[in-house]
N, C-alpha and C positions, 0 to 999 in steps of 0.2 A: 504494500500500500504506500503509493507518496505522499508525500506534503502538501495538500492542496490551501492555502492559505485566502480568503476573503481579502475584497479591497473594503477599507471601509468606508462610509458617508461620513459625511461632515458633524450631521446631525447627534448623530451614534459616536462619534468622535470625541464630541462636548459632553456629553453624556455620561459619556465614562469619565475625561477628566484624566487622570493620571497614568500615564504606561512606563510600562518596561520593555526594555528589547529584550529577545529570547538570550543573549547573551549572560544581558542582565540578571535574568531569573535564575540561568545554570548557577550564576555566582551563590545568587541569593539561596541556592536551594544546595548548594554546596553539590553539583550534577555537571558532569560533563555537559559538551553542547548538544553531542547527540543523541544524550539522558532526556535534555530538556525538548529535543525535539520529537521525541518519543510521547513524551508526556501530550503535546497537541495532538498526535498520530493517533493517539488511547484515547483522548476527550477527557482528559481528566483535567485540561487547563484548555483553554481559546486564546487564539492567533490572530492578528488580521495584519493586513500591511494598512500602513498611513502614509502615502509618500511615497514608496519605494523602502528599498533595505531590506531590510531583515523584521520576522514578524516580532511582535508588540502581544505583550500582556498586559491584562487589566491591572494595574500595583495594588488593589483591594482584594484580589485574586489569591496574593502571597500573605499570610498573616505574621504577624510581629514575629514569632519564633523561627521565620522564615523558614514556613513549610506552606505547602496549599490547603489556604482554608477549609476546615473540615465541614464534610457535606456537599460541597461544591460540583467535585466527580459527580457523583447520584445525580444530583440536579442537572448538571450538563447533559448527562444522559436522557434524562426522562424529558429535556428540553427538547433533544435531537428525534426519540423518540416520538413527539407528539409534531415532529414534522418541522420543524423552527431551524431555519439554518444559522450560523456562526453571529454573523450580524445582529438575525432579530434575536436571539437570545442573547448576546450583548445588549439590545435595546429592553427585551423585557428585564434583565437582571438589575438595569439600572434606572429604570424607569420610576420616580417616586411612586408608591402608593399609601394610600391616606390609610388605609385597612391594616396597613402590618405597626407602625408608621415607618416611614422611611422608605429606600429602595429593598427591592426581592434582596439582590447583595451587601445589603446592611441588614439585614435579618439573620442571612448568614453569616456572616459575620460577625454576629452578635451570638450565635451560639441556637437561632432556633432555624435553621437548616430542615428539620423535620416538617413545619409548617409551609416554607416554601416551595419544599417538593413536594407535598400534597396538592398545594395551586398550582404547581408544573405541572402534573399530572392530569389535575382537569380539564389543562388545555388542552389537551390532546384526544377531547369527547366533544 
């Protein structure tokens, strides 16, 4: 399987707010390059290019202990699952909602990852 990596919109872009390069993240994640590029190949983390280069992680994506926020995999998945490719599930993870409060990835974030994958879930009915 290759590396197919998204270009991203502007809007989705803002949205997110803060990246890292895939370089980056190996750092952070104390992962070779082609550890870290495994890690987009599996879905357990999202890519996109912005520009050109090399692909970009969300930096909400990695938590403080510089590991991938727990929960996230799951969620990725059940996002792909319900049909959402790379982009809209950057757009929905970041999209504020008034119901959780905050964005889908500040919930996880925060530790209730269970609750967000349950609303991942339903989107895909």
């Amino acid at each position: 399987m290759t590396l197919s990596v998204a270009q991203i919109d502007r809007e989705t872009d803002q949205l997110v707010g803060e990246w890292l390069t895939l370089s980056e993240v190996a750092r952070r994640l104390n992962l070779s390059a082609g550890r870290a590029k495994q890690l987009l190949k599996d879905r357990k983390l999202i890519g996109v290019r912005r520009g050109g280069g090399e692909p970009q992680v969300p930096a909400a994506f990695i938590a403080a202990d510089d590991d991938v926020v727990k929960g996230l995999p799951g969620t990725l998945t059940v996002l792909l699952d319900a049909g959402y490719s790379d982009v809209e599930s950057l757009r929905w993870l970041f999209t504020p909602d008034d119901t959780l409060p905050g964005s889908p990835v500040d919930a996880i974030v925060a530790g209730r990852h269970t609750e967000v994958k349950r609303r991942a879930q339903a989107l895909g009915f």
